[in-house]
Backbone as a chain_set.jsonl record, in Angstrom:
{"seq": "XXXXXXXXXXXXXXXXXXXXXXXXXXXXXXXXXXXXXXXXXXXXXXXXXXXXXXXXXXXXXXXXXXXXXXXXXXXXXXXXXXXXXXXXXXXXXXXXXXXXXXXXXXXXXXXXXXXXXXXXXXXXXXXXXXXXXXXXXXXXXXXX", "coords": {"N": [[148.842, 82.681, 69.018], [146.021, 81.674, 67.771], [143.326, 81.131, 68.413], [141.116, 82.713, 69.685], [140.251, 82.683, 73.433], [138.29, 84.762, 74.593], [136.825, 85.36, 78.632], [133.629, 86.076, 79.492], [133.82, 88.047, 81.381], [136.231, 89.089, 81.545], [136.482, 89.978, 78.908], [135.798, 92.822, 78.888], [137.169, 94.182, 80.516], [139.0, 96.797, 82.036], [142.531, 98.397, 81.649], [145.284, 99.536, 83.867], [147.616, 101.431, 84.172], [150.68, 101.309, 86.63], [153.204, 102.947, 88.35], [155.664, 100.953, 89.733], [156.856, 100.425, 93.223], [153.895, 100.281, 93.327], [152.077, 98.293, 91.671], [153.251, 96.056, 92.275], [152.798, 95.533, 94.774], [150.154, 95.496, 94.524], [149.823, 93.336, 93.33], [151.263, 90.882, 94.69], [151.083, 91.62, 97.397], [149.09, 92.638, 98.806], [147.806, 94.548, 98.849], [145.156, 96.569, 98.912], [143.792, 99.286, 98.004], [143.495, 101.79, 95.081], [144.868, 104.476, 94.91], [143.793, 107.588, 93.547], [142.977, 110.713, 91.337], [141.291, 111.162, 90.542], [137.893, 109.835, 90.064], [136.489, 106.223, 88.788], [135.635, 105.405, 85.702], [131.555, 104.767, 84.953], [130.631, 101.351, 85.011], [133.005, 100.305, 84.771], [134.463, 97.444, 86.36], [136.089, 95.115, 86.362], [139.676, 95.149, 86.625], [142.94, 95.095, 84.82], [145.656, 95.099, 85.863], [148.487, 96.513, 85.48], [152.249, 96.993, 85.272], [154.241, 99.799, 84.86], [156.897, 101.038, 83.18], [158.472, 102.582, 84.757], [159.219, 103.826, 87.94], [158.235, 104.405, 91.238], [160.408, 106.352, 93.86], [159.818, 106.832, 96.78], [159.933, 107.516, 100.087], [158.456, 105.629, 101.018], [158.724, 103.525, 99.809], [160.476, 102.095, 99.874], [161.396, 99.739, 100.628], [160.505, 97.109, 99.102], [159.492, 93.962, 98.362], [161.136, 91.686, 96.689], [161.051, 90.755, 93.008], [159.891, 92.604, 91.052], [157.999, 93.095, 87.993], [158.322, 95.022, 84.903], [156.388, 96.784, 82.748], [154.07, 95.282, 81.803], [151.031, 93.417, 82.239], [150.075, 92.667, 85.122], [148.141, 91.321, 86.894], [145.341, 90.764, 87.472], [142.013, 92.39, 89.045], [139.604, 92.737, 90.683], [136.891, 95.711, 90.547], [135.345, 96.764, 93.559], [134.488, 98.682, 94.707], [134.398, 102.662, 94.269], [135.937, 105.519, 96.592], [135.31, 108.928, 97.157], [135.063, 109.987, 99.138], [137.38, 111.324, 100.773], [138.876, 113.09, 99.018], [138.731, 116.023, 98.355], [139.955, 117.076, 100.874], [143.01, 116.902, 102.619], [142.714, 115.89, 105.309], [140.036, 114.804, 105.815], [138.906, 111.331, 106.602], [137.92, 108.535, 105.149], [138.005, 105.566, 106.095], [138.711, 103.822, 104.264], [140.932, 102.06, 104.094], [144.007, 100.932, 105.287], [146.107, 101.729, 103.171], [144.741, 103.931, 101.82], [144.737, 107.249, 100.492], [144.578, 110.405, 102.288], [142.901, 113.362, 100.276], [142.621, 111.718, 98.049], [141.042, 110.373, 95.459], [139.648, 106.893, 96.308], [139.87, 103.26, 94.98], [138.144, 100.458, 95.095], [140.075, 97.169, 95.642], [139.281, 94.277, 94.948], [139.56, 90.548, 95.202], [142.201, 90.128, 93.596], [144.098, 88.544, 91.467], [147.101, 87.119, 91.109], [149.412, 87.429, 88.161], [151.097, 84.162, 87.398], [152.405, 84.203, 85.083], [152.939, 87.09, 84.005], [151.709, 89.302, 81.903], [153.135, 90.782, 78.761], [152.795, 94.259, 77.846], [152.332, 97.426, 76.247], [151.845, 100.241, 78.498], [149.572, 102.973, 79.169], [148.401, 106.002, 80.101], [146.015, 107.174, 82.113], [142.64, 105.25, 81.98], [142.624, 101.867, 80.16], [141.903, 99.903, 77.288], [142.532, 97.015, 76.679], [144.592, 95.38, 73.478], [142.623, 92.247, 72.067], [143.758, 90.45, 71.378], [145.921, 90.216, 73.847], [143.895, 90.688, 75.725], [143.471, 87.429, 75.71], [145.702, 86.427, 76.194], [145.858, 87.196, 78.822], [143.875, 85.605, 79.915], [144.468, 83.183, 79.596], [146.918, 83.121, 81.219], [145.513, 83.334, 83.906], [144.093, 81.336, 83.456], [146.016, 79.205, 83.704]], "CA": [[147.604, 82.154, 69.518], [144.888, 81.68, 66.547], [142.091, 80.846, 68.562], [141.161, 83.942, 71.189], [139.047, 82.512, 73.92], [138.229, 85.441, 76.207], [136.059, 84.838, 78.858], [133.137, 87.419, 79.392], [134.309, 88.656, 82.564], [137.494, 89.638, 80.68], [135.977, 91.186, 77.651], [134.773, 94.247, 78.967], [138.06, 94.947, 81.504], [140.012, 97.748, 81.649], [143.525, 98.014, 82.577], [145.277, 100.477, 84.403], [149.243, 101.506, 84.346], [151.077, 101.556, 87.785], [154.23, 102.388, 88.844], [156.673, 99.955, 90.764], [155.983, 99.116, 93.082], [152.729, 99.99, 93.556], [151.673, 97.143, 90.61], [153.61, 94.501, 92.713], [152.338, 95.202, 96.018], [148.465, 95.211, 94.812], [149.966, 91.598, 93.188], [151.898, 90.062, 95.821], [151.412, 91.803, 99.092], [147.642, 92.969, 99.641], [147.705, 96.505, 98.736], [143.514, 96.648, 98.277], [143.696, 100.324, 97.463], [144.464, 102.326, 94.321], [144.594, 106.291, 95.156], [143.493, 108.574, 92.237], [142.928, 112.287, 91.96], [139.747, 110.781, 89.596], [136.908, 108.349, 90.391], [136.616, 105.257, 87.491], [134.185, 105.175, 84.721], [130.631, 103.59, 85.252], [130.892, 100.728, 84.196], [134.404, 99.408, 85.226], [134.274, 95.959, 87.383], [137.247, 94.284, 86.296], [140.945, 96.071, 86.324], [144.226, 94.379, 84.476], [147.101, 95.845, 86.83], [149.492, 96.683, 84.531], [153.083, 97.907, 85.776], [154.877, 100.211, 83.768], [158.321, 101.248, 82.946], [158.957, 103.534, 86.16], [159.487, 102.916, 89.71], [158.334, 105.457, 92.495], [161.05, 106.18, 94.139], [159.823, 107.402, 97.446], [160.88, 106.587, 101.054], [157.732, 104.327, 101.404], [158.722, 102.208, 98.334], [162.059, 101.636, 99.867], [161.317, 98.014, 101.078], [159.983, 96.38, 97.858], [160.163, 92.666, 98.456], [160.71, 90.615, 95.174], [161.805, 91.322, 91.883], [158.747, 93.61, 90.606], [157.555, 92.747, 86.419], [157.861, 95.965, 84.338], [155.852, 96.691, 80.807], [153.155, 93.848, 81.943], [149.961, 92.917, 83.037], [150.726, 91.4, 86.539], [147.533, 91.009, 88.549], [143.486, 90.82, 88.045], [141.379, 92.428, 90.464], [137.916, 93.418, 90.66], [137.252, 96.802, 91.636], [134.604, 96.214, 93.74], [133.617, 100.174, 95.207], [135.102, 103.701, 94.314], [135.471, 106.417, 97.437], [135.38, 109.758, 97.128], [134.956, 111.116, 100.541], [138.546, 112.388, 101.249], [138.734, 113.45, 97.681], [139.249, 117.186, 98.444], [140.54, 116.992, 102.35], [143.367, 116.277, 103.065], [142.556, 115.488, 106.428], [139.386, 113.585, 106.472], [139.12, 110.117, 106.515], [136.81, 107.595, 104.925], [137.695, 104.291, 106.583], [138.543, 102.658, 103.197], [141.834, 101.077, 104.747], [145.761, 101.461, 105.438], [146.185, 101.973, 101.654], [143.901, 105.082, 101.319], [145.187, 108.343, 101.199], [143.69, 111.858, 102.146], [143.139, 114.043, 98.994], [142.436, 111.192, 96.825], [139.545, 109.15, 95.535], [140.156, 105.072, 96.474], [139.419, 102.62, 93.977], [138.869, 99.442, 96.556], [140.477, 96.147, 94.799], [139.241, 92.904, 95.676], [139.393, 89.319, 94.556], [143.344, 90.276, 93.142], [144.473, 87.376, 90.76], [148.23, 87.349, 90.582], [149.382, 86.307, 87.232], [151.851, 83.562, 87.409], [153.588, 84.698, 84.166], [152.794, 88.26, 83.471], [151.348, 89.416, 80.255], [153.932, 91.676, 78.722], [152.293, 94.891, 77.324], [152.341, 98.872, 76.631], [150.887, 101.061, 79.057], [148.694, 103.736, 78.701], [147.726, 106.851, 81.068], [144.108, 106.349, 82.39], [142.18, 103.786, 81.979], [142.304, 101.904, 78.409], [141.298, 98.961, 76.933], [143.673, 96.423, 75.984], [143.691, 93.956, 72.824], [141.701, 91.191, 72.255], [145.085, 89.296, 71.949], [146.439, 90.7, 75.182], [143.09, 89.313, 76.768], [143.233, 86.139, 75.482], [147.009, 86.139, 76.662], [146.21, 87.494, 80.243], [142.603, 84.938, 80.261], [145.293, 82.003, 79.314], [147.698, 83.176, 82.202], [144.671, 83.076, 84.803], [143.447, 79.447, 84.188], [147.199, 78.488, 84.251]], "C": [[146.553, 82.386, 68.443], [143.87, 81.734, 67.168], [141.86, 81.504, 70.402], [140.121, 83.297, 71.833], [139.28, 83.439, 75.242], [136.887, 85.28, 77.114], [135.437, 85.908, 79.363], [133.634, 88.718, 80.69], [135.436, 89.688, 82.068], [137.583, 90.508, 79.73], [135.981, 92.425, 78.011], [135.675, 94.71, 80.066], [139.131, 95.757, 81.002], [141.557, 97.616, 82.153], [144.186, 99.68, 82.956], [147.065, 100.818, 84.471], [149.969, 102.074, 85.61], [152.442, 102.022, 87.768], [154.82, 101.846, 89.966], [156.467, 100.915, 91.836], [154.646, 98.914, 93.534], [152.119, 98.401, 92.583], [152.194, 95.824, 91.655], [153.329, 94.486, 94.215], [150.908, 95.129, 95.752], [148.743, 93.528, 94.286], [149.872, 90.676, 94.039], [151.68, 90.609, 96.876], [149.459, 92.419, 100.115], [147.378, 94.172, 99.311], [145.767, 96.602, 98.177], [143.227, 97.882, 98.06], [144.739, 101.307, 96.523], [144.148, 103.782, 94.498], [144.834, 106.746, 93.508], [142.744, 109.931, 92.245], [141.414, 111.956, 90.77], [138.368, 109.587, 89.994], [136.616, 107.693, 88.343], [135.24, 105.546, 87.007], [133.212, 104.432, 85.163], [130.997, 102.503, 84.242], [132.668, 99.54, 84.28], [134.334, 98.525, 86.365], [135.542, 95.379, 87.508], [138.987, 95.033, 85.765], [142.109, 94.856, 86.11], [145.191, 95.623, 85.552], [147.948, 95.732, 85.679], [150.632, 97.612, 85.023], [154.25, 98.347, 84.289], [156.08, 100.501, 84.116], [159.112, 101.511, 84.356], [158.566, 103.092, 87.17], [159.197, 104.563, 90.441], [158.886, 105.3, 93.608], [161.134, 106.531, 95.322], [160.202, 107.364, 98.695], [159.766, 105.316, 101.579], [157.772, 103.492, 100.675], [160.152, 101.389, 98.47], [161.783, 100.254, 99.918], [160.999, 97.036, 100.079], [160.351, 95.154, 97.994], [159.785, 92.044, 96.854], [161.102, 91.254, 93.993], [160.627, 91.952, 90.829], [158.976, 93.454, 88.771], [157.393, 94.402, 86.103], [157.095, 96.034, 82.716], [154.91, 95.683, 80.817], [152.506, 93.92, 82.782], [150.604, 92.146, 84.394], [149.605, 90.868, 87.364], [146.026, 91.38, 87.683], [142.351, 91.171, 88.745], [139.917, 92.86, 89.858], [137.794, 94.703, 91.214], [135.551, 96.745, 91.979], [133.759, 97.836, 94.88], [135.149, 101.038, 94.937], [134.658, 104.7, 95.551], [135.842, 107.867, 97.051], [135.441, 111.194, 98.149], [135.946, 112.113, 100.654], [139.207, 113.171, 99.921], [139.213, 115.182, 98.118], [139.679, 118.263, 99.643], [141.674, 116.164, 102.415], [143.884, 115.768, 104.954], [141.269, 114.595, 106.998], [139.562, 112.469, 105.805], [138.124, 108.874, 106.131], [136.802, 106.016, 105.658], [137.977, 103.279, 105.351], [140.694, 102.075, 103.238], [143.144, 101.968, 104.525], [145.905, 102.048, 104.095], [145.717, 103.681, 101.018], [144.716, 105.736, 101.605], [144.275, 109.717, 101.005], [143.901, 112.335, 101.243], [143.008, 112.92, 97.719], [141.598, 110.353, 96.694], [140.587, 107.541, 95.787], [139.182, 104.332, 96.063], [139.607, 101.263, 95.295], [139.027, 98.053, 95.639], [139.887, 95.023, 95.706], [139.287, 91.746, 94.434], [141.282, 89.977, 93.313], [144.05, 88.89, 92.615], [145.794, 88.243, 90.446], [148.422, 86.527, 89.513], [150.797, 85.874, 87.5], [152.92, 84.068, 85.973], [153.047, 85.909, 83.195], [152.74, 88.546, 81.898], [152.251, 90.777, 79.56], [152.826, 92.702, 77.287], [152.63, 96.504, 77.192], [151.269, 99.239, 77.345], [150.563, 102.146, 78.535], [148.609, 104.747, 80.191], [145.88, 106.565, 81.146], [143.997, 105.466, 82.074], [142.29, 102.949, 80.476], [142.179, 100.157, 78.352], [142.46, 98.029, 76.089], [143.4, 95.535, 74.373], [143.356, 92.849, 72.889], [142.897, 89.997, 72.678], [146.201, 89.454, 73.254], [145.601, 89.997, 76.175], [143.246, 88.545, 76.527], [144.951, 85.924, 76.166], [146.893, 86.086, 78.396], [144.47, 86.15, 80.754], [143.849, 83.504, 80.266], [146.326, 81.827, 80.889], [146.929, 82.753, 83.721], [144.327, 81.474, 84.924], [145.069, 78.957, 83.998], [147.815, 78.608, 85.765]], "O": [[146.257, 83.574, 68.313], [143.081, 82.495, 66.609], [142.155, 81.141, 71.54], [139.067, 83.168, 71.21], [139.91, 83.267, 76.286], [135.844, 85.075, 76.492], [136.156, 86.825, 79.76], [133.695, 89.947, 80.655], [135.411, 90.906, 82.241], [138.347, 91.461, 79.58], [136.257, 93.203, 77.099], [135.201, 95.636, 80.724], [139.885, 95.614, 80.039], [141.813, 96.775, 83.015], [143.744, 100.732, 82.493], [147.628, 99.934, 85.117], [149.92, 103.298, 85.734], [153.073, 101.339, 86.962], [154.523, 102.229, 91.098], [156.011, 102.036, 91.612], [154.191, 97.866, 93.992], [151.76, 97.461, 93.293], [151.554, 94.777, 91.748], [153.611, 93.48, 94.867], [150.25, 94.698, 96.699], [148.052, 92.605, 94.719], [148.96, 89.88, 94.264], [152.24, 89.937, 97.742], [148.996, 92.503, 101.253], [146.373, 94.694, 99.794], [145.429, 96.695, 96.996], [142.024, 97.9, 97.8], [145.918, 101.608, 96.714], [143.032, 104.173, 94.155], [145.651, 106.413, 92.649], [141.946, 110.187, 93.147], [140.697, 112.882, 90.391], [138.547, 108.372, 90.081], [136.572, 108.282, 87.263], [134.178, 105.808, 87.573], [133.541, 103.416, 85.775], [131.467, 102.61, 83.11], [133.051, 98.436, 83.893], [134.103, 99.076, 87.442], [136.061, 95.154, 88.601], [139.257, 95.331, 84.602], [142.257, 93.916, 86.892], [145.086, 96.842, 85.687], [147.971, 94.702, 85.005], [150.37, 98.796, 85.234], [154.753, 97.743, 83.342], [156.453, 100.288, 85.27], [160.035, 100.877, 84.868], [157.76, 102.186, 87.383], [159.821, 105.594, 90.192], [158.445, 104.513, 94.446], [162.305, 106.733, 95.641], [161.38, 107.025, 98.587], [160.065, 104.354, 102.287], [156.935, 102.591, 100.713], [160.725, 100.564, 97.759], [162.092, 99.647, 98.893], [161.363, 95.905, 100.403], [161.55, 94.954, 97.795], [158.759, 91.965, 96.179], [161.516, 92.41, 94.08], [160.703, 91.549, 89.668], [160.088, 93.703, 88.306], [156.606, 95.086, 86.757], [157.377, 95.311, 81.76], [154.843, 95.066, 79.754], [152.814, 94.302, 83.911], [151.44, 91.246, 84.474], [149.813, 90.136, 88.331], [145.886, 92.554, 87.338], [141.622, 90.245, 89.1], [139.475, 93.198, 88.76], [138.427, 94.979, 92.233], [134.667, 96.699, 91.124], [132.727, 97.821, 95.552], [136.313, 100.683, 95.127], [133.458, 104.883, 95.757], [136.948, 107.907, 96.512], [135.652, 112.406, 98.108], [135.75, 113.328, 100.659], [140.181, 113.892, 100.14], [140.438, 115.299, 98.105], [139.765, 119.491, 99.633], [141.58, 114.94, 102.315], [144.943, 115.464, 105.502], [141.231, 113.938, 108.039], [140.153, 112.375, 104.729], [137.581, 108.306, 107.079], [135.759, 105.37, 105.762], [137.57, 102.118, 105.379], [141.394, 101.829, 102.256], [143.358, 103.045, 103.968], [145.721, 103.264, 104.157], [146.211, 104.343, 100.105], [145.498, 105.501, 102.525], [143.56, 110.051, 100.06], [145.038, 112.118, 100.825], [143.27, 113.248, 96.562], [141.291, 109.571, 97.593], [141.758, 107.27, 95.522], [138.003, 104.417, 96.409], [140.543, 101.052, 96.066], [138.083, 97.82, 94.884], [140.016, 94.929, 96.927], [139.13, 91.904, 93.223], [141.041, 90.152, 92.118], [144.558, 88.173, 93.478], [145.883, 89.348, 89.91], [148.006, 85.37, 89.453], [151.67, 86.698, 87.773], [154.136, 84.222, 86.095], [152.788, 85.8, 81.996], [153.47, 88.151, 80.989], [151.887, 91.873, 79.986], [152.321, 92.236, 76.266], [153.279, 96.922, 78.151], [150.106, 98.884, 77.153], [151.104, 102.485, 77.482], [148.755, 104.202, 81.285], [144.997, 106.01, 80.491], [144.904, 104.68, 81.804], [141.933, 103.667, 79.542], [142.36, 99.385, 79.293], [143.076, 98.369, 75.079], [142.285, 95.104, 74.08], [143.772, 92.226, 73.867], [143.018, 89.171, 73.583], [147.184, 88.731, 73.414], [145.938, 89.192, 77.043], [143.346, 88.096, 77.668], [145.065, 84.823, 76.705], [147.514, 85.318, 79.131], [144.167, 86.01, 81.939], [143.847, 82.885, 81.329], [146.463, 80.778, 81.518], [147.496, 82.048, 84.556], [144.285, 80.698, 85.878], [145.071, 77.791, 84.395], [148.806, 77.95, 86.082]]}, "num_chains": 1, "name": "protein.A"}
């Protein structure tokens, strides 16, 4: 691709490394919350979903419908409020949906763009910033 057109929205997003199948249920199935023992940088609006290598293997991951993208951007979302309430309880409850769990901040996803043909990439721990030719790959995948 010679000619990067990212579009500003895109510029300035971070992405985030999941494992299976969390990454393919915030894609394909609705999952509007990401649990984290951290609240996100100011400043973060726009999250690349990015699923990585590994699969959590737990008994709520048994069901996984679909054949889950590893090493790749899969999904677009906006993160559109961080909670912190149940952050160091694990017993109260903020109200920020099925998804949330006690003991951890919830990042709330909305507006989730699945990409039709996943942007294949390395992940990263925390949050990180992909390249320019990664956006322009995952901005290309969106208007297709």
């Amino acid at each position: 691709m010679t000619d990067l057109i990212i579009p500003s929205k895109l510029r300035d997003a971070h992405a985030i490394t999941l494992k299976n199948p969390w990454a393919h249920l915030i894609a394909h199935y609705g999952k509007d919350v990401e649990n984290r023992s951290w609240m996100p940088w100011d400043g973060v609006h726009t999250l690349l979903i990015h699923a990585g290598k590994g699969w959590d293997r737990g008994p709520a991951t048994a069901e996984c419908i679909g054949e889950p993208h590893t090493s790749a951007i899969v999904a677009v979302a906006d993160l559109s409020f961080a909670c912190d309430t149940s952050r160091h309880s694990d017993t109260v409850r903020c109200g920020c949906g099925e998804w949330a769990m006690p003991g951890q901040c919830h990042w709330r996803l909305t507006n989730v763009r699945a990409l039709r043909s996943p942007v294949p990439a390395n992940g990263r721990q925390g949050l990180w910033q992909p390249t320019s030719q990664t956006l322009a790959e995952v901005a290309e995948a969106v208007r297709s």
